[in-house]
N, C-alpha and C positions, 0 to 999 in steps of 0.2 A: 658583131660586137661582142668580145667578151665580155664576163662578168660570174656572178656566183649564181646557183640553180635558184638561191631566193628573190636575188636580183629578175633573172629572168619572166618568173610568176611574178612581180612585181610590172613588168614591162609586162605581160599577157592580160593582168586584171587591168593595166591601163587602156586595154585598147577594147577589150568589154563595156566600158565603164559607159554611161548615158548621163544625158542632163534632164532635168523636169526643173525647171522654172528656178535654175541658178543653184538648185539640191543635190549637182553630182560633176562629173569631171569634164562635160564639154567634149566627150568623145562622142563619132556618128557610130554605129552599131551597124549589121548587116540586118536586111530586111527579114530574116528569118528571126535575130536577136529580139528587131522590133514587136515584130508580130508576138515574141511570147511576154511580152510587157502588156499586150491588150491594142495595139497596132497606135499608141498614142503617140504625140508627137507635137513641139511648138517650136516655133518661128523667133527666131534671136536676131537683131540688126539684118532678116531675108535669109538671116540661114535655119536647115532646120535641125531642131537639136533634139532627137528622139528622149526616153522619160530613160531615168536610172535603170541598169540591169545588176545580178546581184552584186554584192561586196565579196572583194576576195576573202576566201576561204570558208564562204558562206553555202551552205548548198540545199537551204531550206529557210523560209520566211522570205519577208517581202524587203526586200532590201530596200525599195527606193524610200518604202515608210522610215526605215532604222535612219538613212540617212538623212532624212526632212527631220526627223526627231534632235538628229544630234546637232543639224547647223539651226536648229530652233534653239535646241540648249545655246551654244556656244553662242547666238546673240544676246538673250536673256542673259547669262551670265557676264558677256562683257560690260551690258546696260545695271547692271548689277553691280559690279565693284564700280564703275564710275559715276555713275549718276548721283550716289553720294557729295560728290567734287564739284556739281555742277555751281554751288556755289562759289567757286574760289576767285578770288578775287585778281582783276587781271594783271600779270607776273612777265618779268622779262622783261623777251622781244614783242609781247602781246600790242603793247601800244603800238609799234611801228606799223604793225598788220593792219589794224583799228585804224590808224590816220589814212591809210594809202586808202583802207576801204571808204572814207569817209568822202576821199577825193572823190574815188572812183563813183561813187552816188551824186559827184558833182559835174564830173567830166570822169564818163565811163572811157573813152580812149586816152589819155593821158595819166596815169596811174599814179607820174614820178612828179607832176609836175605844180608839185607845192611844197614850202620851204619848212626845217623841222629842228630844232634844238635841241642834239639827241645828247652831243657831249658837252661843249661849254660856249659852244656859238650857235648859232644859227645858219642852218646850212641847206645845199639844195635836196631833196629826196632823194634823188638821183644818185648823188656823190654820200650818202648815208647809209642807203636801205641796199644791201648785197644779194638779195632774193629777187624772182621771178615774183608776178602778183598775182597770181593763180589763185591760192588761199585767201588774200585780199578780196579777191572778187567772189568766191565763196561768202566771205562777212559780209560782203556787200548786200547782195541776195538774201543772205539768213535776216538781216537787219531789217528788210520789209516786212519780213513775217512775223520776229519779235522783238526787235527791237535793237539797242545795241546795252543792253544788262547781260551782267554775269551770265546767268543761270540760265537764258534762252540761247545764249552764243556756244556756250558751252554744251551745252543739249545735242546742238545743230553739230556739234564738233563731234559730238559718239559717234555717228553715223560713218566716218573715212575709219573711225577706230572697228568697226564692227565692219566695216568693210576688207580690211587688213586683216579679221580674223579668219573671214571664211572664205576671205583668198588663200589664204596659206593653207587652209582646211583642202579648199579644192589641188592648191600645189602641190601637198604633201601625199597623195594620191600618186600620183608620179614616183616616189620615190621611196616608199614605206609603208607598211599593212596597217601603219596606226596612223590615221590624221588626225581625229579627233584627239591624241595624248599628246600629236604634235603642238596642234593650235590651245592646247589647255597650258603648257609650258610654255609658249610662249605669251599667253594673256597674262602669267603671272610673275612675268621679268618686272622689274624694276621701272628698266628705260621705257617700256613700253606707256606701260600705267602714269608715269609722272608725262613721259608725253603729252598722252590722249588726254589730259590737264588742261591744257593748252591753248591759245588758238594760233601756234605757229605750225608752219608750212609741213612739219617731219613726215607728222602721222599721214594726212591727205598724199602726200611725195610717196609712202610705202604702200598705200590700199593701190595706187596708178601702178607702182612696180609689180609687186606681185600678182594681178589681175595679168598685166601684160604678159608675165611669164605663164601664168594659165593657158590664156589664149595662144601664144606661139607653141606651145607643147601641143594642144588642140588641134592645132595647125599641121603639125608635124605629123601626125599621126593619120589624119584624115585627106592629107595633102592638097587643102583646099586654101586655096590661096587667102581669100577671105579671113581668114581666121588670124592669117599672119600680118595682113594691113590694121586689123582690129587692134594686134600687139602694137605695131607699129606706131597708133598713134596715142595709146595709151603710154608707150616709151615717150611720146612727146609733151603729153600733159603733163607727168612725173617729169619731166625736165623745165617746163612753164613754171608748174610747182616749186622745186627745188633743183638747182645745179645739178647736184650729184643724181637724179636721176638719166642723167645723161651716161653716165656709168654701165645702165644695162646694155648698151650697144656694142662694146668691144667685148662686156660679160657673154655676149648674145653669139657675137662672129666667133669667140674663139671655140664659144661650147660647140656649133655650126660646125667649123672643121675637126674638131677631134669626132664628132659625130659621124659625119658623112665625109670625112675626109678629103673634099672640095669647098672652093665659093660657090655653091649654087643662087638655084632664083630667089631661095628666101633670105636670104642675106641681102639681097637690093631694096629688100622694104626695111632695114634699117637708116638707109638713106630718108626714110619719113621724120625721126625727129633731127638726124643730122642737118635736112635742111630746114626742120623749124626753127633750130638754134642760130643758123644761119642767118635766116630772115630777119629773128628779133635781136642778132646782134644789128643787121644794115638797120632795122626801122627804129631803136633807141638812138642807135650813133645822129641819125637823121634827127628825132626831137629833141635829144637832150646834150648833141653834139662827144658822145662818145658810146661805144658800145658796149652796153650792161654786161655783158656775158664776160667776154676778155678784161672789164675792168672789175669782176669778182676774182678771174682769179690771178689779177694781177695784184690785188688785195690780200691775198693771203702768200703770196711771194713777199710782200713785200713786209709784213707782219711777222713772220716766220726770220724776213733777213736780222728786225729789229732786234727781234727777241732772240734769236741766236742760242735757242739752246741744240745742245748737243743729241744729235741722233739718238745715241743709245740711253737718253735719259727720257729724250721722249716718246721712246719705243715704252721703257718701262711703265710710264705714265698709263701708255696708251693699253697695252696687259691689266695696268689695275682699271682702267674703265671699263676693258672687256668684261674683266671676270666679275665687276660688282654689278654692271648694269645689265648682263644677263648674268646673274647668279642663279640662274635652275638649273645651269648645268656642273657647277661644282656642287652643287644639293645633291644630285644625284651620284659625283662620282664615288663617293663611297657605297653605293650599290651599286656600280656599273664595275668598279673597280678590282674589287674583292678587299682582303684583309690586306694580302701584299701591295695593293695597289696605293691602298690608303696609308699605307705604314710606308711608301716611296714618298706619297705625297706631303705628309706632316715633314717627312724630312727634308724636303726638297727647299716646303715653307721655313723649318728651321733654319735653312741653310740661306732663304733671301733674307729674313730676318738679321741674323749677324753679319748679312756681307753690308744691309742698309745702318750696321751703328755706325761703319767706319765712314759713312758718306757726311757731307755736311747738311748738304739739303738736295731734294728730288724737284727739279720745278723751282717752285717760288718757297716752298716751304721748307721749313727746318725741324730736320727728326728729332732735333737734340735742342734741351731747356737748359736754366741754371743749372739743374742738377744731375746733366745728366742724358743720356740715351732716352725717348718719348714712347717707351715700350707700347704703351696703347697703341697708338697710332701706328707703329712701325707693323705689330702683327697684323692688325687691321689692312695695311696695303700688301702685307706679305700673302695673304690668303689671297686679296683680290688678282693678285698677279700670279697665284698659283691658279685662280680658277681662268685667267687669263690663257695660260698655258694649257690647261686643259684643254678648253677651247681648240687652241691650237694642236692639240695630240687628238681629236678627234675629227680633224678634217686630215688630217696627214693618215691615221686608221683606214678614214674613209677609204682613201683613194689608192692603198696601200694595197684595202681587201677586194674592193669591188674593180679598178682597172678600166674603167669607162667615162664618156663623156659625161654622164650625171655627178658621178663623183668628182671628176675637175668642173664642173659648172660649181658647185655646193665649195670645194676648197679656194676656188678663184674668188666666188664672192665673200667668201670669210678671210680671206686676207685681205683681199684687195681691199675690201673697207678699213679693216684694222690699221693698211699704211696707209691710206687717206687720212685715219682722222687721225694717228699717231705723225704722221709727217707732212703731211701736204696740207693739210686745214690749216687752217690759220691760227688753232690752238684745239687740245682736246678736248672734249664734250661730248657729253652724251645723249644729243642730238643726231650725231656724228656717227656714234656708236649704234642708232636703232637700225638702219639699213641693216646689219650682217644677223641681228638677233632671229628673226627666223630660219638662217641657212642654221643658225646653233641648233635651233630646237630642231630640225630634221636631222641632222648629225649625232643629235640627241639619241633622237627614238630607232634610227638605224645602226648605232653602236648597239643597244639596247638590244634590239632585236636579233642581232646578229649574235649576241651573247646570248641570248635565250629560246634562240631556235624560232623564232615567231613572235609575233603581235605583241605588243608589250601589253599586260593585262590590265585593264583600268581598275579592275578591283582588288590588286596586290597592295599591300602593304608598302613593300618595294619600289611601286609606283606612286602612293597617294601619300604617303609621309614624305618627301622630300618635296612633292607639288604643295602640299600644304605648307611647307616650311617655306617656302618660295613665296604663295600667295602670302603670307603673314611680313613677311620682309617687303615685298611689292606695297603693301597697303601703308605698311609703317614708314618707308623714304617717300611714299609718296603724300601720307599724311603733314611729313615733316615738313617738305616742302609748298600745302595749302597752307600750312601755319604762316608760313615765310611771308607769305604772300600776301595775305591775311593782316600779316602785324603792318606791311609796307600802307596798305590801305587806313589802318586803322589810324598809323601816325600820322599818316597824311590828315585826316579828318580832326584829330586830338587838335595838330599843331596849328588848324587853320583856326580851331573854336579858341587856341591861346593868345593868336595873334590878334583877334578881333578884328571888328569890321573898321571901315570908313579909311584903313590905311593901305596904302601901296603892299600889295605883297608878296616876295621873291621866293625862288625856292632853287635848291642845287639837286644832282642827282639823279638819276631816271629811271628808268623800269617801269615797275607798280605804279611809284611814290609820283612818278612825273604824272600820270592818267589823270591818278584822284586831284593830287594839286591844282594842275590845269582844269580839272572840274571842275572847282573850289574855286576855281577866277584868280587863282596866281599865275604867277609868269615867271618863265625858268630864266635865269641870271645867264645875261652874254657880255662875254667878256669885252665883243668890239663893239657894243652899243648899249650897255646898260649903265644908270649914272644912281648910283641909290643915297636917299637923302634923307637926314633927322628923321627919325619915329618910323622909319619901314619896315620891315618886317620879314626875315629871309630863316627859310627854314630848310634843313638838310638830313638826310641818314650817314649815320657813319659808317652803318655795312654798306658802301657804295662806291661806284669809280667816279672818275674826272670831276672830284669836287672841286672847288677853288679857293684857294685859302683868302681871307678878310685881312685885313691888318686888324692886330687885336687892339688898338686905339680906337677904333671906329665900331667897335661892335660890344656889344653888351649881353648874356645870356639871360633871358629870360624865364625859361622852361627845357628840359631836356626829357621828355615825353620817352617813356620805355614800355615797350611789348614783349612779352616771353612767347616765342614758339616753342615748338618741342622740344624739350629740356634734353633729351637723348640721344636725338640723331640731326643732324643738318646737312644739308644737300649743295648752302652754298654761302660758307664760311669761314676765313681765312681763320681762325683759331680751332679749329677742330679739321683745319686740311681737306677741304669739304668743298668740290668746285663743279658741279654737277653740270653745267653751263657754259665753263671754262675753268682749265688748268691752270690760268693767272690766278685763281681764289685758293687751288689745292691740287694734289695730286690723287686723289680719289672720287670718285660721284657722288659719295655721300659716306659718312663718317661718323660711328658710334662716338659720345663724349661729351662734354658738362657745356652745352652749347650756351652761350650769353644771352641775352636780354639784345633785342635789337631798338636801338636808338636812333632820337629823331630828334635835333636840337633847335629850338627856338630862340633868334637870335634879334635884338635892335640895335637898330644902325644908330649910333651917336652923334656924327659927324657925315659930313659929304664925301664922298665915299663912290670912287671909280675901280670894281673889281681890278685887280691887278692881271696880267696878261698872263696865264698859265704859260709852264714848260712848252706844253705843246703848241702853245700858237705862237709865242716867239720862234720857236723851231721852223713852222710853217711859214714865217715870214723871213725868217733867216735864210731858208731853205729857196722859198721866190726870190731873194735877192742875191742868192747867189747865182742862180741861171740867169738872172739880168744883167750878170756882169758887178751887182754895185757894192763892190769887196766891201769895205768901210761899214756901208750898212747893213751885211750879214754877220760882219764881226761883231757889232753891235748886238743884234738882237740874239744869237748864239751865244754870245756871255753871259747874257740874260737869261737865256732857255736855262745853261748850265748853273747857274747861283741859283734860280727857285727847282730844277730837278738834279743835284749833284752825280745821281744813279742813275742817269738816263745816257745808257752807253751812246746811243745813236745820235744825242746832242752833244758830245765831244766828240764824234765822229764827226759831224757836219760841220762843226769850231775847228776841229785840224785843217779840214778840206778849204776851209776858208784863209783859214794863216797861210797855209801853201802856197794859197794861190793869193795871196798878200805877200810872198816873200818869206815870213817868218819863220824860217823849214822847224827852228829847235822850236818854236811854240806849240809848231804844227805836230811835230814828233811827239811831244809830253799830252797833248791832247788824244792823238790816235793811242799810246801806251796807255791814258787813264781808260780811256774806252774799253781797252782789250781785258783791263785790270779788273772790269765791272762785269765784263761776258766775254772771256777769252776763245770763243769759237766764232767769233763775227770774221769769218773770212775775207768780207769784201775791206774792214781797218788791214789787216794785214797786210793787203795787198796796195792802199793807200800809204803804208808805213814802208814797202817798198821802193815806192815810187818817192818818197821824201828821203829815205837813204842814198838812191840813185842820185839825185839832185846834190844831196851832201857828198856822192863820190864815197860811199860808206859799200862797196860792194858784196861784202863777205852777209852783212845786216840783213840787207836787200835779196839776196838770195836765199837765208835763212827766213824770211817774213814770205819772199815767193812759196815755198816750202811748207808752211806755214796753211797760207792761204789755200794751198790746193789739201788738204790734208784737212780743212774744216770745209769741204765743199766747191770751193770760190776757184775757178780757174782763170789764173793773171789772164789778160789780152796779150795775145803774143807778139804784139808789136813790142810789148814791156820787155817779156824776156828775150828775144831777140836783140835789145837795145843793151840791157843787162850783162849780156851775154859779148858784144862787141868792146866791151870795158875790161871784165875779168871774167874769165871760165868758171865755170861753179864749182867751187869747195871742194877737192878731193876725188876732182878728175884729173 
């Protein structure tokens, strides 16, 4: 295997390396190595895993103490910046976890199978919740012992965060003289810290990943099969846990062959979570008559087709979440970089800067106000998408200098997550974005090191000034976002003590706000079954999705209850382009700037009063009536969809498709044109607008919109253009 002379002593201190009780790198030693540790020795899942030998470049002191010292620090400190957080109040996707755990304490083998009102109906778990329940069943468990409050669930939640630290601690052992600077840059990312906040599946999904990558390296090294079934099923947890842990399997095979330059027999223990995912696709499809696995990501195809934005914009997007939600590693490039580096860099950011005035908007957001270019905000993503790029030049470095399988293992998984959550997710987040933040901070300390001839020095200046700058950014997006959280609880509680007792009381909206409401003894507003009547009482947030507008005849405002979070930063708000969660609220993670006052509006019902049918569920109902054949009645309820959402491309998509096949090709044509008018890269209108030319005998149109369609992704059915094609030959053959 090639590689550089450093590289090499990095592969020789690895295979030195001993464990004592989870304090070193999982490698077996030779009996002579043992014997000079004091001949000690313990027993892991039957195997035995002899005590630390020294630390590379160590040739004096007791290394295995240095090392119990530092993975003692590095848990202390991660129990450290978060335990603070323990109380934050629960945020997001937290309530979806919380419900299923709730089931799950009720009917521990059915996870899915209770009903939940997450958008504007009432709907089944199953067809809601896109995650494995792995995590769930963690709360389940944590719930016996303290309860289901803030402050003990979140307690129970450090422990997968402190377990991801001193995985990466033991990983980066592998691949660099410094773990400890590893795992210090990485505790003080952004994305990390707002995770480990939480009680969704990310953090739990990354301590299963990186553990497993321990052990198969363990494995590799010692050739003990054992060790590689350990990975194996540890790749399956992380896949239980979340989707995307199923990702280390192909990250796994290919490192495998560039390695050993064959399939050998450790590749067949990847088949262990291949066929867990397997299974739990056959045994959901079996209780809830469809298979969980393939219907997530058929979910996010299909999310992706809606929104229809354009590759290269949410490539962009996806650079500025890199660079902001691990920013330790643009902290650093101006010491990794030098003067020249930094003086390319400002100008590269000058240069995204002015190419973003000429754009209208990135995402959902708009760089430009009345007055003008939103220069805040504009340098704001130009940095993050420069430290995006970075990112990027330091796995390409990587594998530039070193030439070996470690190095394409560390650059596969730092793209390959970035096009995940850039293109294949079903929107960006920086959820999305924490799988690849430890391959950064290894990429990190082995540029680093490679630049400085050795071990990046903990006590440089060079070192601790940009990790502090980091930790200070980490604490503050992640403060910003307790506040958020915070204010969702507090309105809840204001607006329930406004609406007073003894009357019916409604609430729109969900996250935080839906938890504490439902705690409160409200009930979240459905649109196919709720009938609200004189003197009820229905309260909402306006920073929120799938509200339902009221007719303003029937409703009276009462109270509009307001909370300030952190006036400076926001993590997830569409006026400061702040979408930490998702890229529908902003194209950045989080965003310096004069953040509003989050609102919570207390509303009374005047009159009898039946919520009107949202965009989206006429769409849904339009949508069922058009597979049933009952043209009439999808035309109907699609007219509908389009008068309450006019910007909902993919409801005049569905209205076209329905006139077509009603006959009405010109209605059908002006509906698929307003579509394309609203998100001009929806490939699959285009290709519906082909197919309505054809019919009109419009050939020249029809081959232009085929054209069209394959150029935003979408490839016609070829029965189409073959049929196109026996009419008129294409344009200019």
């Amino acid at each position: 295997m090639t590689g550089t002379t450093q590289h090499s002593v990095a592969s020789s201190h690895w295979n030195s390396l001993t464990l004592h009780e989870f304090h070193g790198s999982l490698s077996a030693p030779s009996p002579q190595k043992n014997a000079s540790n004091g001949g000690h020795s313990r027993r892991m899942f039957g195997i035995r895993c002899p005590l630390l030998l020294r630390r590379k470049g160590s040739e004096s002191g007791d290394p295995s103490l240095q090392d119990t010292r530092e993975v003692i620090l590095l848990a202390c400190l991660t129990l450290l910046l978060l335990a603070p957080f323990a109380g934050k109040a629960f945020h997001i996707d937290d309530p979806l976890f919380i419900a299923m755990a709730r089931q799950i304490r009720a009917h521990p083998f059915d996870p899915y199978g209770f009903d939940i009102n997450w958008a504007d109906r009432s709907m089944k778990a199953w067809w809601m919740i896109e995650n494995p329940p792995l995590a769930s069943y963690l709360i389940a468990l944590a719930s016996y012992v303290v309860g289901w409050s803030e402050a003990g669930l979140h307690l129970v939640f450090i422990a997968p965060a402190i377990a991801a630290v001193l995985g990466l601690f033991f990983l980066a052992r592998r691949f660099c003289e410094s773990p400890l600077q590893v795992s210090l840059a990485f505790l003080v990312t952004p994305v990390f810290l707002v995770s480990s906040t939480l009680l969704m599946c990310d953090v739990l999904m990354l301590s299963f990943w990186l553990w497993a990558l321990v052990f198969w390296f363990k494995g590799e090294e010692s050739k003990d099969l054992r060790f590689f079934v350990i990975s194996g099923i540890l790749i399956a947890l992380a896949t239980l846990t979340k989707y995307f842990g199923l990702a280390l399997v192909p990250l796994l095979f290919l490192y495998s062959i560039a390695r050993w330059r064959r399939i050998g027999w450790r590749v067949a223990v990847l088949l262990i979570p291949i066929a867990t995912v397997i299974a739990w696709e056959f045994a959901t499809r079996g209780a809830y008559g469809r298979g969980l696995f393939s219907d997530a990501v058929a979910y996010s195809r299909y999310f992706r087709t809606q929104v229809g934005a354009e590759a290269g914009s949410k490539l962009l997007i996806g650079l500025s979440f890199a660079g902001g939600c691990v920013a330790v590693a643009l902290l650093y490039a101006p010491v990794l970089l030098g003067r020249r580096g930094l003086a390319l860099g400002v100008g590269l950011a000058i240069l995204v800067a002015l190419s973003m005035t000429r754009v209208e908007r990135i995402g959902t957001f708009s760089f430009r106000g009345a007055e003008g270019p939103l220069w805040g905000y504009i340098v704001q993503m130009s940095v993050m998408i420069l430290g995006g790029l970075f990112i990027m030049f330091l796995a390409i470095t990587d594998i530039l200098r070193q030439r070996n399988a470690e190095s394409l293992l560390l650059a596969v998984w730092v793209f390959g997550t970035l096009f995940f959550a850039s293109i294949l997710n079903w929107s960006v987040n920086g959820r999305s974005v924490l799988p690849m933040a430890p391959a950064v901070c290894i990429l990190l300390v082995r540029f680093a090191e490679a630049r400085y001839g050795g071990a990046f020095p903990i006590g440089s200046k060079r070192y601790l000034i940009p990790l502090f700058l980091s930790g200070a950014l980490a604490l503050t997006v992640t403060y910003a976002d307790y506040t958020i959280a915070n204010c969702a609880r507090s309105g809840a509680q204001i607006a329930c003590a406004v609406g007073g007792r003894g009357r019916t009381f409604w609430f729109e909206g969900h996250w935080g706000f839906h938890y504490y409401m439902e705690q409160a003894g409200a009930r979240p507003v459905d649109v196919m079954k709720s009938v609200l009547n004189p003197t009820d009482v229905v309260a909402y947030p306006e920073n929120a999705s799938d509200l339902i507008p009221l007719p303003d005849d029937a409703v009276v405002v009462v109270r509009t209850v307001t909370c300030q979070p952190f006036k400076l930063l926001s993590t997830m708000h569409r006026d400061v382009g702040a979408g930490f969660f998702s890229d529908v609220w902003g194209p950045m993670p989080f965003a310096f700037g004069r953040v509003p006052a989050e609102k919570f509006n207390v509303l009374e019902i005047s009159r009898l009063c039946e919520p009107p049918l949202s965009a989206e569920v006429r769409l849904s109902l339009g949508s069922k009536a058009l597979v049933d054949k009952k043209i009439p009645e999808a035309i109907r309820h699609l007219t509908e969809a389009v008068r309450y959402d006019p910007d909902a491309a993919n409801a005049h998509e569905m209205l076209g498709l329905a006139l077509m096949l009603g006959g009405r090709l010109d209605d059908a044509i002006k509906e698929f044109q307003r579509a394309l008018n609203i998100m001009p890269t929806l490939g699959g209108v285009h290709n519906n607008l082909a197919v309505a030319y054809i019919a009109k005998r419009e050939y020249a149109k029809a081959w232009r919109e085929v054209h069209l369609a394959r150029k935003y992704g979408f490839e016609p059915p070829r029965e189409l253009v073959e049929a196109l094609s026996l009419f008129k030959s294409e344009p200019g053959k």
